[in-house]
N, C-alpha and C positions, 0 to 999 in steps of 0.2 A: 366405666364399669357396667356391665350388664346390670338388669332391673332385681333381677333378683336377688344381686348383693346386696344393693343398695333395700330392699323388703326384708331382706336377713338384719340388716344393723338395726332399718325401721321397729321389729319387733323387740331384739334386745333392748334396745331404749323403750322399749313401751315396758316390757319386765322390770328395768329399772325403775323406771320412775312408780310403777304400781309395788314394788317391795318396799323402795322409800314410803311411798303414804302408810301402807301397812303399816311399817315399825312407826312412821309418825301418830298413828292411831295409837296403836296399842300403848306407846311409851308416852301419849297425852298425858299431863298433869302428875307423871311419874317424877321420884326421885332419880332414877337410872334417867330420864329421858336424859340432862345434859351431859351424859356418859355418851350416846349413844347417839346423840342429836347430830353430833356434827361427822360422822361415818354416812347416818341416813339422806344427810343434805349433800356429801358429797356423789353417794349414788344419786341422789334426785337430779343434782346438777348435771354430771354426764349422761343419766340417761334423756335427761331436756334434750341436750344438746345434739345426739343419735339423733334424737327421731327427727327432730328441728334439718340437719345435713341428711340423712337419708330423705327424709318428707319432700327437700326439696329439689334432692338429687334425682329421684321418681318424678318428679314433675317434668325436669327436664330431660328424662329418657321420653317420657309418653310426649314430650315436646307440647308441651304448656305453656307458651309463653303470651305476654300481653296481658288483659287482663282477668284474672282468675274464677275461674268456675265456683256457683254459690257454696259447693259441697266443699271445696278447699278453705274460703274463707270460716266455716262452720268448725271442722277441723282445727283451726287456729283459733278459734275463739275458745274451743273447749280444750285446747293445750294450755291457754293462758291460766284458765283456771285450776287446769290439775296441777300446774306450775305455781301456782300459789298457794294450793291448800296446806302444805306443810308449815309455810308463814302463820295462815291464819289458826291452825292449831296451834302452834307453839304461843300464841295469844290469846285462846282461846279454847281450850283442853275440853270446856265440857263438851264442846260441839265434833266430837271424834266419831260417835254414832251415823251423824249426818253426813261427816267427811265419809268417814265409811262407803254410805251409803250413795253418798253424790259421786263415789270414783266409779265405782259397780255402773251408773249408769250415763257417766258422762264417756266411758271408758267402750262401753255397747255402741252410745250415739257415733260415736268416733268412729268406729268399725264397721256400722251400716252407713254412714257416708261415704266411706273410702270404698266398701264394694259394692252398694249398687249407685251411687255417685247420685242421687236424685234433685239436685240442685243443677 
């Protein structure tokens, strides 16, 4: 697949998983949330999974292989977490403010590693 498919699914899954946290925000400590909880986790999950198979589908066009440049591992570190934050709201409802606010800029970090790669 050319790179640019593979940057087209990259991004759906990055909308994904950022409208899950959304609704996980919003529907913290709601009664609706367990309405609505398990729609928001199955978009969380598939859009993981996008960026995760594009993420690494890109690597392999730009032929990446061996071992991984600092800005990729950085990248993976900050999916792990946005990959968890819906977890820990659902445990943790008052801290949706902070969630909020950690997606807003772990979500920036992500995308100034990916283009100007400075690792």
């Amino acid at each position: 697949m050319h790179i640019t498919v593979y940057q087209l699914i990259h991004v759906i899954g990055i909308a994904l998983v950022v409208q899950a946290l959304g609704a996980a925000v919003v529907l913290a400590g709601s009664d609706r949330a367990a309405r609505w909880y398990r729609a928001s986790m199955i978009g969380h999950g598939i859009g993981t999974f996008l960026i995760l198979l594009a993420g690494f589908g890109m690597l392999a066009r730009l032929e990446i292989t061996g071992a991984f440049p600092g800005w990729v591992w950085v990248k993976l570190g900050i999916w792990v977490i946005v990959a968890a934050l819906p977890f820990l709201l659902r445990r943790r409802p008052n801290l949706a403010s902070a969630a909020w606010a950690l997606t807003l800029v772990l979500v920036a970090a992500a995308a100034t590693m990916a283009i100007f790669k400075p690792l």
